[in-house]
Every structure is written in structure tokens, then in C-alpha cells.
N, CA, C and O of each residue as an XYZ file, in Angstrom:
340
protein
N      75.999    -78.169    -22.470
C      75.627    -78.546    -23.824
C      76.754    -79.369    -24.443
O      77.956    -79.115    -24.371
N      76.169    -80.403    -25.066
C      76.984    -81.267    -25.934
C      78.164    -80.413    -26.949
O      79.200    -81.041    -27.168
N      78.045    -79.095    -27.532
C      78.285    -78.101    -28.716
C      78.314    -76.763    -28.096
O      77.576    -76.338    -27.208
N      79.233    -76.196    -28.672
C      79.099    -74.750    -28.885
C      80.319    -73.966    -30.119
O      81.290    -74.548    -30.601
N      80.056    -73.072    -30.292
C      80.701    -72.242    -31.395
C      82.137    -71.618    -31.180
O      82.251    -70.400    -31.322
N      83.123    -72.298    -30.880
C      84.136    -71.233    -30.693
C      84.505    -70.203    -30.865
O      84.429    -69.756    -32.010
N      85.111    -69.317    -29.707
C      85.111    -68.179    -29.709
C      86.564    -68.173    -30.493
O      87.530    -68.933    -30.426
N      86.283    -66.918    -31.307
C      87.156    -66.460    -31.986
C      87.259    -66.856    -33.503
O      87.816    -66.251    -34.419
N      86.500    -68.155    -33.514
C      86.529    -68.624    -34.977
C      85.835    -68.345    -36.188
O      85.970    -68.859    -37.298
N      84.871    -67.212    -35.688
C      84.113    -67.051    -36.918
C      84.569    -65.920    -37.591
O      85.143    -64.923    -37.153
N      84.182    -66.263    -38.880
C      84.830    -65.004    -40.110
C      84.221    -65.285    -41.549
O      83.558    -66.288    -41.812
N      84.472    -64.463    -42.280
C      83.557    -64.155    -42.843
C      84.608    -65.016    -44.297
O      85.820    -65.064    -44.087
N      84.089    -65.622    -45.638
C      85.211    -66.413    -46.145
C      85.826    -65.376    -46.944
O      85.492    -64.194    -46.855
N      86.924    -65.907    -47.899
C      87.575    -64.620    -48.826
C      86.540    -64.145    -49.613
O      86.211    -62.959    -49.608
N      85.882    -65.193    -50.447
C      84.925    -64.644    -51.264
C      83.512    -64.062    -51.017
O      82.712    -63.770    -51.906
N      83.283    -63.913    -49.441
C      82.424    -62.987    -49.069
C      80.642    -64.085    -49.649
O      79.508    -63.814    -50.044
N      81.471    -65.332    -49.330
C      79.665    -66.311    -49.743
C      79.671    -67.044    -49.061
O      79.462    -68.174    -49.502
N      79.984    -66.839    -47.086
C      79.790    -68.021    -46.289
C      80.059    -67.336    -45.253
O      80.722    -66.322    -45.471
N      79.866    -67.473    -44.553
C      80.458    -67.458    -42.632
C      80.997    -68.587    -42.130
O      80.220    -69.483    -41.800
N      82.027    -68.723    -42.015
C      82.704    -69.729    -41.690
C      83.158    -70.185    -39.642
O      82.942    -69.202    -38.932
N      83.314    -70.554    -39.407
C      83.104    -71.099    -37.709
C      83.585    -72.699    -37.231
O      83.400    -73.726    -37.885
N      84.264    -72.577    -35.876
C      84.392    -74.238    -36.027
C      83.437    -74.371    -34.525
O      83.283    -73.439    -33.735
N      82.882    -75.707    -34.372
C      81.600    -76.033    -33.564
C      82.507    -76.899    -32.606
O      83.235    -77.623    -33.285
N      82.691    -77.051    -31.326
C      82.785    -78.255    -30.276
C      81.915    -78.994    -30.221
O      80.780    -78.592    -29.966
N      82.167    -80.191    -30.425
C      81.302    -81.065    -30.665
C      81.723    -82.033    -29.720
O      82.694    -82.608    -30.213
N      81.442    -82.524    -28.519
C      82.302    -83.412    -27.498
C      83.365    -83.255    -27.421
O      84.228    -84.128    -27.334
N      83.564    -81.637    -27.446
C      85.282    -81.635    -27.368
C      86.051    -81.605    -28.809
O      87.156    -81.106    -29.022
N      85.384    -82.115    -29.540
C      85.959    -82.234    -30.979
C      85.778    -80.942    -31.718
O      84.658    -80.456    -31.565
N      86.836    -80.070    -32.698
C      86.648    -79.292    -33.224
C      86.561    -79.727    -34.439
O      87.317    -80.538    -34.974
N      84.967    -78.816    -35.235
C      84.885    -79.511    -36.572
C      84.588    -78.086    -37.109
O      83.973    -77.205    -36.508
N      85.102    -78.019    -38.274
C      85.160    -77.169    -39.372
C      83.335    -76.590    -39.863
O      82.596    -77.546    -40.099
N      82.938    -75.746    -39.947
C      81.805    -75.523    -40.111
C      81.753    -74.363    -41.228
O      82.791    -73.772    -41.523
N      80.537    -74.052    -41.838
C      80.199    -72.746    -42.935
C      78.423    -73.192    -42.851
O      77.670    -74.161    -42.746
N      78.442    -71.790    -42.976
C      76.490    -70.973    -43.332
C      76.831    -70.236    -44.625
O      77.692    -69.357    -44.615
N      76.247    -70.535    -45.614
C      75.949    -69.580    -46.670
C      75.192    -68.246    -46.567
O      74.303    -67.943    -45.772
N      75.742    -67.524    -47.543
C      75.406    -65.928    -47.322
C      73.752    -66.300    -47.725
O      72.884    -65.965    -46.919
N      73.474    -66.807    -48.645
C      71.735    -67.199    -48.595
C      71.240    -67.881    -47.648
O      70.045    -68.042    -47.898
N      71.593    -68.491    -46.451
C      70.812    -69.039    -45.745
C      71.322    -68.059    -44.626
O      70.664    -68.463    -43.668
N      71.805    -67.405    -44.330
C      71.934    -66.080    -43.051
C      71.166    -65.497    -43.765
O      70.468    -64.936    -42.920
N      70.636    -65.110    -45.053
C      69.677    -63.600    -45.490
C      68.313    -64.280    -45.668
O      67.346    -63.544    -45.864
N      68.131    -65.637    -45.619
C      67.317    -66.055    -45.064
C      66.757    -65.992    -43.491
O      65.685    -65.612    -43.020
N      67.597    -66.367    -43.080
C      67.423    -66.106    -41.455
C      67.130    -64.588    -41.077
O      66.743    -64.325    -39.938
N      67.326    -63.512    -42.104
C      67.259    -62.291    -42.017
C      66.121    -61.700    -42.319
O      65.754    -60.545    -42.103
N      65.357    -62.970    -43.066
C      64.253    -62.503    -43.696
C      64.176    -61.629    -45.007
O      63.189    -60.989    -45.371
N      65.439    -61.719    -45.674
C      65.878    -60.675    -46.461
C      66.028    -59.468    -46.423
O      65.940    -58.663    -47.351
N      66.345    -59.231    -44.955
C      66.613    -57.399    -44.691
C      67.513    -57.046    -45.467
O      67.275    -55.951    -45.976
N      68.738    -57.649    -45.872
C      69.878    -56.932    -46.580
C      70.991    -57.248    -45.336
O      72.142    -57.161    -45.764
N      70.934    -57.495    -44.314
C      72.401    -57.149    -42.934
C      73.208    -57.606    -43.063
O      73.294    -58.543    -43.856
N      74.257    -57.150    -42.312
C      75.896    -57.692    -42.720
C      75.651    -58.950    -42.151
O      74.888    -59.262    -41.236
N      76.682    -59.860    -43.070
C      76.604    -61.133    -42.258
C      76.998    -61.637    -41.383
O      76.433    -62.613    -40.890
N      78.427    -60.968    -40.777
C      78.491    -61.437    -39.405
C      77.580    -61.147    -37.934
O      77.653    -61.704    -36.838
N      76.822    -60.179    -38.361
C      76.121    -59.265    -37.717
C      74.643    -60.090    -37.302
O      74.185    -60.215    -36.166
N      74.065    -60.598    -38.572
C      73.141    -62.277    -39.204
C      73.612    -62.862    -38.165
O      72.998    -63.067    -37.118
N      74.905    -63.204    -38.456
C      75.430    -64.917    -38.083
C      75.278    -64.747    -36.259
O      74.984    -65.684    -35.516
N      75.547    -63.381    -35.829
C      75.536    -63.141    -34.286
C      74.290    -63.483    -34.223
O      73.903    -64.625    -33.973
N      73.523    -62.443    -34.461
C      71.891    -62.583    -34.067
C      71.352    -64.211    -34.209
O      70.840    -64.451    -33.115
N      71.292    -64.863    -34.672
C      71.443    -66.112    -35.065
C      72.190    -67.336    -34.702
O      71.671    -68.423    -34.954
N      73.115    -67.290    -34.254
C      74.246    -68.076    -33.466
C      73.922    -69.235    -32.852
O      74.624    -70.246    -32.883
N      72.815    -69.120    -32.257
C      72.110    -70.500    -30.873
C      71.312    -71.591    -32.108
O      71.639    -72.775    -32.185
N      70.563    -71.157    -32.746
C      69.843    -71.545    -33.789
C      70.973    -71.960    -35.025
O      70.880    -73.171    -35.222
N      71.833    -71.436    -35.765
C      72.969    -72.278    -36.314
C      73.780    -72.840    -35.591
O      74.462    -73.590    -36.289
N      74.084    -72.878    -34.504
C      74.483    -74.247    -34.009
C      73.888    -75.290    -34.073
O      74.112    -76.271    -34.783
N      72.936    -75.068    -33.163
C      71.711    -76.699    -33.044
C      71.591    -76.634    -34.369
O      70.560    -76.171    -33.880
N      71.567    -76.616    -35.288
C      71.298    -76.739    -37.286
C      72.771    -77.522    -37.017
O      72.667    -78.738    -36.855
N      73.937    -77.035    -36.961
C      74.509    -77.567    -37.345
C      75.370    -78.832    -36.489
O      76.427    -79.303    -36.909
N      74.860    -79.161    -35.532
C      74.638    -80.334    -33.944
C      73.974    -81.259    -34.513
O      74.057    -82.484    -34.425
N      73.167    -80.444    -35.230
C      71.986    -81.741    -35.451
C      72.516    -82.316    -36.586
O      72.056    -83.454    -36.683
N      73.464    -81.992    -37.720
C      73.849    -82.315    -38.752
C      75.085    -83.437    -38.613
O      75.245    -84.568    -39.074
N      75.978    -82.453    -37.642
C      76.822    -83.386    -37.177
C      76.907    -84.564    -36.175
O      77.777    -85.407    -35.952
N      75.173    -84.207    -35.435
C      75.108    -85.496    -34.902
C      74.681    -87.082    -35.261
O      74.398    -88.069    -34.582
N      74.784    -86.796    -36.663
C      74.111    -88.033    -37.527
C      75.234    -88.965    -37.756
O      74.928    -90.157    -37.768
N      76.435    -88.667    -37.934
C      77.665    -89.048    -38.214
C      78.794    -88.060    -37.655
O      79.414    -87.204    -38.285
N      78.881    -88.363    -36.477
C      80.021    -87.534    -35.450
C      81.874    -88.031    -36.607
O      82.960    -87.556    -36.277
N      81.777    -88.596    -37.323
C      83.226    -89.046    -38.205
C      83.373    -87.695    -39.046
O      84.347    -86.953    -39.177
N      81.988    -87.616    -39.610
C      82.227    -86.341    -40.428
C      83.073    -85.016    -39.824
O      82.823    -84.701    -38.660
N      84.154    -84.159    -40.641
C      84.699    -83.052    -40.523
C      84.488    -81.839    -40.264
O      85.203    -81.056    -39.640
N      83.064    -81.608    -40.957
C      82.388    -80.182    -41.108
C      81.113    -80.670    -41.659
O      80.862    -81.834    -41.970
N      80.390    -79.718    -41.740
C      79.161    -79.259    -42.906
C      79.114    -77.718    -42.806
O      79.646    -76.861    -42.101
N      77.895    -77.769    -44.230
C      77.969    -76.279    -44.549
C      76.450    -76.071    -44.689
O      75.615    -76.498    -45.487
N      76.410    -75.409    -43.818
C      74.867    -75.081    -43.880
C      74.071    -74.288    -45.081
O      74.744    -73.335    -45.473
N      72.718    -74.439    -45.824
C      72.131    -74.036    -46.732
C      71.193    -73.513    -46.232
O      70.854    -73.825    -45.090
N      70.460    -72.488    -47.025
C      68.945    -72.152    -46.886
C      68.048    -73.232    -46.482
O      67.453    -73.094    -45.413
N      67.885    -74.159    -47.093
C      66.911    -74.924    -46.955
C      67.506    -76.096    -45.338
O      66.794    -76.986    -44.873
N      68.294    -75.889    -45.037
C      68.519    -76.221    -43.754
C      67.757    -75.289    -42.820
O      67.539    -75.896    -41.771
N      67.204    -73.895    -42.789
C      66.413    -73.848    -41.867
C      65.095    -73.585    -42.325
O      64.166    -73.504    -41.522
């Protein structure tokens, strides 16, 4: 695969309103975030912890966020929203 999620990089932010992660992107490491509303989206609104979300979920926020960064590979990061999935 073109992407994947580095290990070790994900965490949760200080203020507890993102999951934060950096993506390989051809080798390139780019800065990434999912909002706590678009993981409790992905949750369907169960209520679950979010790193816990962000696991179950992982293959599917990548390609979201591959596909974001593959529009303009210059860009640094993005931050994923609800309405991104």
C-alpha cells in the first residue's frame, strides 16, 4: 500500500477532541487528526473510548485520510471531520 498509520503515533490530543496519528504517505510522514465527532460517528454513537473507535476503525481512516492527502501530496496533514465519512 501506498499509506499506512504509524505505529506508535497515535494518541489521544491534550484536550481530549481528536485522535491524533501520523500517516506514511510514500514514505513521507504527515501529521494527521480525527475528531472526537467523527470517531462517535463511526461508532454510531455508542459512547466508546476513542482510541478504542480509532482502533476498530483504523483501515477506513486511513484510506479517508489517503484520499485527502492524495489530492495535494505538498500538504502537511489534515484533520478529519464527521462529514468526511
Amino acid at each position: 500500500m501506498p499509506y499506512e498509520i504509524v505505529k506508535d503515533s497515535i494518541a489521544l490530543d491534550q484536550a481530549g477532541a481528536a485522535v491524533t496519528f501520523h500517516l506514511s504517505v510514500f514514505g513521507v510522514e504527515k501529521s494527521c487528526s480525527i475528531s472526537a465527532t467523527a470517531l462517535h460517528s463511526l461508532d454510531e454513537g455508542l459512547g466508546g473510548d476513542l482510541l478504542a473507535i480509532f482502533d476498530t476503525h483504523r483501515l477506513r481512516i486511513a484510506q479517508r485520510a489517503f484520499a485527502h492527502l492524495s489530492r495535494d501530496l505538498l500538504v502537511s496533514g489534515v484533520t478529519l471531520r464527521a462529514l468526511d465519512f
